[in-house]
C-alpha positions as CSV (number, residue, x, y, z in Angstrom):
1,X,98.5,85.4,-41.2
2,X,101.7,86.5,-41.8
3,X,103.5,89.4,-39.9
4,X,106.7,91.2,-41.0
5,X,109.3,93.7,-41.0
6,X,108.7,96.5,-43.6
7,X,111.2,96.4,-45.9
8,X,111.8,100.0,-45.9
9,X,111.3,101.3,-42.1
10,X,111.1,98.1,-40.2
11,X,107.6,98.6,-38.7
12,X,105.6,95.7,-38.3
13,X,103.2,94.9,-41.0
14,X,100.6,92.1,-41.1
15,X,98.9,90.3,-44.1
16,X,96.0,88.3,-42.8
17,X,94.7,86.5,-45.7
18,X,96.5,85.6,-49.2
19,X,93.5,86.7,-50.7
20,X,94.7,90.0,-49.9
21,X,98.5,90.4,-51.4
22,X,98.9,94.3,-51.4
23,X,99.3,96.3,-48.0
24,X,100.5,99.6,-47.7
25,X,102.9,100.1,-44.3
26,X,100.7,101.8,-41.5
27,X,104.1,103.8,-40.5
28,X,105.9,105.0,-44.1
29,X,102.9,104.5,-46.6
30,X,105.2,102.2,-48.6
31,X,102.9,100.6,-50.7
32,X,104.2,96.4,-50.1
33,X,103.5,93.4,-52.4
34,X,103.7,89.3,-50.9
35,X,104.2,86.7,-53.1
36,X,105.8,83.7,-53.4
37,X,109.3,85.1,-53.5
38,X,108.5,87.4,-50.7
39,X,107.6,91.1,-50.1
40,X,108.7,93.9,-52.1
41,X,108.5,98.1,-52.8
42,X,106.4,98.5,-55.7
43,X,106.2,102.7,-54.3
44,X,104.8,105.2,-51.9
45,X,101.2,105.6,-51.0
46,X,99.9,109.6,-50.4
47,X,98.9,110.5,-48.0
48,X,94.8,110.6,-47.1
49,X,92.5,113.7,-47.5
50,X,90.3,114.3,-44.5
51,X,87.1,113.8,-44.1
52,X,84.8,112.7,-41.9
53,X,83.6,109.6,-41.8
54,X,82.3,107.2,-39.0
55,X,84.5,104.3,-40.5
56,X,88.3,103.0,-40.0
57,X,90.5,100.3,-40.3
58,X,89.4,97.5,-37.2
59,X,85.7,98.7,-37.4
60,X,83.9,95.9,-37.0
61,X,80.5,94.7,-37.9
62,X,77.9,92.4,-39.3
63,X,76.5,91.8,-42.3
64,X,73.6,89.5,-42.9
65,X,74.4,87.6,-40.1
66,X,77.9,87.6,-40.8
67,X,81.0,89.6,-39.0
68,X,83.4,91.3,-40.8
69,X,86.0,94.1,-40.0
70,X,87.1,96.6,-42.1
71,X,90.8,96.5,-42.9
72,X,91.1,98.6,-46.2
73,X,90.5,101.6,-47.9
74,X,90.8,102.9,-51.5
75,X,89.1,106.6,-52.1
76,X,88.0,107.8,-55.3
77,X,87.8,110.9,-56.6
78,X,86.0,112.2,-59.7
79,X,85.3,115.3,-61.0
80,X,82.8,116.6,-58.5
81,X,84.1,114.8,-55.2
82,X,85.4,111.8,-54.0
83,X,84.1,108.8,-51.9
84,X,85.4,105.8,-50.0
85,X,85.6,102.1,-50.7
86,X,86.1,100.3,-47.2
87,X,87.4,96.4,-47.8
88,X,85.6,94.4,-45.0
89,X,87.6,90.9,-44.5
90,X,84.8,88.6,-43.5
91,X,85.2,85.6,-41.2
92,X,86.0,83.1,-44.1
93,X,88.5,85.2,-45.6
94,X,86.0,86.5,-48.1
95,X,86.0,90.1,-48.8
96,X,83.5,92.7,-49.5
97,X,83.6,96.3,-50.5
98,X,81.4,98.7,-48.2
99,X,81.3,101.7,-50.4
100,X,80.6,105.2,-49.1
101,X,79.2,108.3,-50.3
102,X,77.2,111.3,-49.8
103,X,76.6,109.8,-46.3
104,X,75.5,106.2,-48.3
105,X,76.6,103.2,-47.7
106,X,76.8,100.2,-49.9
107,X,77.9,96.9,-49.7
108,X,79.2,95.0,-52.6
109,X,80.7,91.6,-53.8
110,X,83.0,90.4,-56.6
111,X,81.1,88.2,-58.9
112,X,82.6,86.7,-62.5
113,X,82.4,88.6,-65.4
114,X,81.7,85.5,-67.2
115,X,78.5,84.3,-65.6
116,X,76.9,87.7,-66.7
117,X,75.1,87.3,-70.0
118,X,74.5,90.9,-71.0
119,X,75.0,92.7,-74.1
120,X,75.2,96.3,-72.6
121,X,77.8,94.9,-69.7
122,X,79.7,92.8,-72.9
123,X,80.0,96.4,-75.0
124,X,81.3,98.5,-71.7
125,X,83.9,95.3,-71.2
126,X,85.1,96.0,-75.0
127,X,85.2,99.4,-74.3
128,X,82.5,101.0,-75.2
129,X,81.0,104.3,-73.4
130,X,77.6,103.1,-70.8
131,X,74.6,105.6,-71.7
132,X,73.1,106.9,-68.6
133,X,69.7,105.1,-68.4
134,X,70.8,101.7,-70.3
135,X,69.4,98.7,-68.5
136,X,70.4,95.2,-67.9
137,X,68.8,92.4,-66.6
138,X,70.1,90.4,-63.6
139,X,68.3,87.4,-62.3
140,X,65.0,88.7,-62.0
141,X,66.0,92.5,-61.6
142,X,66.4,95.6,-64.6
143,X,69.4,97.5,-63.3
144,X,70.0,100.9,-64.8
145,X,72.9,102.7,-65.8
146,X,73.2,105.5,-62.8
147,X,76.2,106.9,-63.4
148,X,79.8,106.3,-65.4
149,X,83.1,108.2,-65.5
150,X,86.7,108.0,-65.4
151,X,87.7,108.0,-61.8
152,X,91.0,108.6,-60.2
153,X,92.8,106.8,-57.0
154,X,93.5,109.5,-54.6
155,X,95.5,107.2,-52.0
156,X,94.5,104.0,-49.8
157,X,95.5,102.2,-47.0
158,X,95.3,98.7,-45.0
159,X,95.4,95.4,-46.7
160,X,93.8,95.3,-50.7
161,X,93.2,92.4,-53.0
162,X,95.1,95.1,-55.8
163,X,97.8,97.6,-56.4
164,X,96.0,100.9,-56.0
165,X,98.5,103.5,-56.3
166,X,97.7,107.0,-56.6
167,X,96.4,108.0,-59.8
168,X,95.4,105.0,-60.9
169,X,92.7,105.8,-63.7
170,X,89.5,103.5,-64.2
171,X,86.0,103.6,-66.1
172,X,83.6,103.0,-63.2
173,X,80.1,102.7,-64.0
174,X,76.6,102.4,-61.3
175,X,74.0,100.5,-61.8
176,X,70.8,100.9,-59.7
177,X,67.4,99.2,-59.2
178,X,64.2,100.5,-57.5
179,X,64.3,98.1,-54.6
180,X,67.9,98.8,-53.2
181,X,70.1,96.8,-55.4
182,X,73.3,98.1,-56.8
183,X,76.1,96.9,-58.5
184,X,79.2,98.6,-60.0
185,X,81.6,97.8,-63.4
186,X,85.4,99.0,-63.3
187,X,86.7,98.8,-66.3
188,X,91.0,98.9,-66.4
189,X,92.2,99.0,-70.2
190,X,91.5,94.8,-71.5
191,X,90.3,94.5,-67.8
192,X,86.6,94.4,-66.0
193,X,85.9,93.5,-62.6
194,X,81.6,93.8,-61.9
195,X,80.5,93.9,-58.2
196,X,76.9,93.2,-56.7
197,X,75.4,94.3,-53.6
198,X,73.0,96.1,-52.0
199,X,72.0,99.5,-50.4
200,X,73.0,99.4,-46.2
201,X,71.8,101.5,-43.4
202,X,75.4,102.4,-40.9
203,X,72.5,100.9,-38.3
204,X,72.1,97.6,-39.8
205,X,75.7,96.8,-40.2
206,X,76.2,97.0,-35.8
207,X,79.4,98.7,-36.1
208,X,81.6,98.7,-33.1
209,X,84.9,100.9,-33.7
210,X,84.1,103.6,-34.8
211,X,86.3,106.6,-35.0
212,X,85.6,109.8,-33.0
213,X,84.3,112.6,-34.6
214,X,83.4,115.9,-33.1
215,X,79.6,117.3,-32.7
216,X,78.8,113.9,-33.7
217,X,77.5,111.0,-31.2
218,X,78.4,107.6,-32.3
219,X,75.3,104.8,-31.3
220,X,75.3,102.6,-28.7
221,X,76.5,99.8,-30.2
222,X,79.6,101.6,-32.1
C-alpha cells in the first residue's frame, strides 16, 4: 500500500496494490499514474452521471467464499444507455470486475487471450466484426455472441488496473450460455483483453456498504 500526496491538490490518495497502477484523486478527479519513477498527471477524470445503484467504492462482499471490496469504477455508455463496471480487489490482491446492468449483475475475471483456441474469438482479435448468434466453445460450454458494439468511457473513479479516460472508444462484445455463464471480449485497436464469469444475484454476493438510496430498503446484511 502506498499513500500519497496528489500531485495536483495535495489530498491524500492511496494505491493498495501494484496490480492496480491507475487512480483517479477522490478530491480533484485528476486522473494519477504510479510507476517506478513515481506518480504523475496523465489528465482530468469527468465527472459521474447519476444513477442509482446499490454499489460504491468500500462495499464489501463475498464471492464464492471469498471477500472482496469494491474500489473502482469505469461506466460505459453505448448507444442506448450505459452500465457500470465495479473493480472488486479481492483478499490476494486479485481483481475482478462485477459488471452491472439493467439491475444485473455479473461477475467476471481476466483470463489470457492465448489459452483460448477459438477461431470466431481469433477473427474479433484481428479485427473482424462478431455476428450476433456466433458460438464458441469453452471447456465444455457453447457461448454465444449476445451482443457487440463500440462503447464509449463516460468517466470512472477509485483505483483501475488501466488508464480509462473519458472517451476512451472500445469494441466490446457478450457472450452468453443457457446456464449463467458469461464472458466479455474488449477489443482496443492491436489489443484484446477476454473476461469469464458468471451471472450473480446482489443476495449472494453479502454486500455490506451499501450506499443509501431513497424509497429503497437495503437488506439486512448490506
Amino acid at each position: 500500500m502506498l499513500t500519497i500526496d496528489c500531485p495536483n491538490c495535495g489530498a491524500p490518495v492511496t494505491f493498495r496494490s501494484a496490480g492496480l497502477p491507475d487512480r483517479v484523486c477522490d478530491h480533484c478527479r485528476s486522473m494519477l499514474v504510479r510507476s517506478d519513477s513515481g506518480v504523475a498527471i496523465v489528465g482530468v477524470q469527468a465527472a459521474l452521471p447519476f444513477d442509482v445503484s446499490p454499489l460504491q467504492i468500500g462495499t464489501r462482499g463475498r464471492f464464492d467464499g471469498r471477500p472482496f471490496e469494491i474500489v473502482g469504477r469505469v461506466r460505459w455508455s453505448w448507444t442506448d444507455g450505459s452500465w457500470n463496471e465495479w473493480l472488486c480487489l479481492f483478499g490476494d490482491n486479485g481483481f475482478g470486475w462485477l459488471g452491472e446492468a439493467m439491475g444485473q449483475f455479473m461477475m467476471t475475471f481476466e483470463r489470457p487471450m492465448p489459452r483460448i483456441h477459438s477461431p470466431v474469438l481469433i477473427a474479433i482479435q484481428r479485427g473482424a466484426d462478431a455476428p450476433i448468434g456466433d458460438r464458441i466453445e469453452l471447456e465444455d460450454d457453447m457461448l454465444t455472441v449476445a451482443d457487440a458494439r463500440e462503447v464509449e468511457c463516460i468517466a470512472a473513479e477509485g483505483e483501475l488496473p488501466f488508464t480509462a479516460p473519458p472517451g476512451w472508444r472500445i469494441y466490446s462484445v457478450d457472450f452468453r450460455t443457457t446456464s449463467g455463464r458469461v464472458a466479455n471480449m474488449q477489443r482496443d485497436g492491436d489489443e484484446a483483453h477476454f473476461y469469464d464469469g458468471r451471472y450473480v444475484t446482489l443476495a449472494e454476493l453479502q454486500p455490506a456498504g451499501l450506499r443509501a438510496i431513497d424509497g429503497w430498503a437495503i437488506p439486512a446484511n448490506g
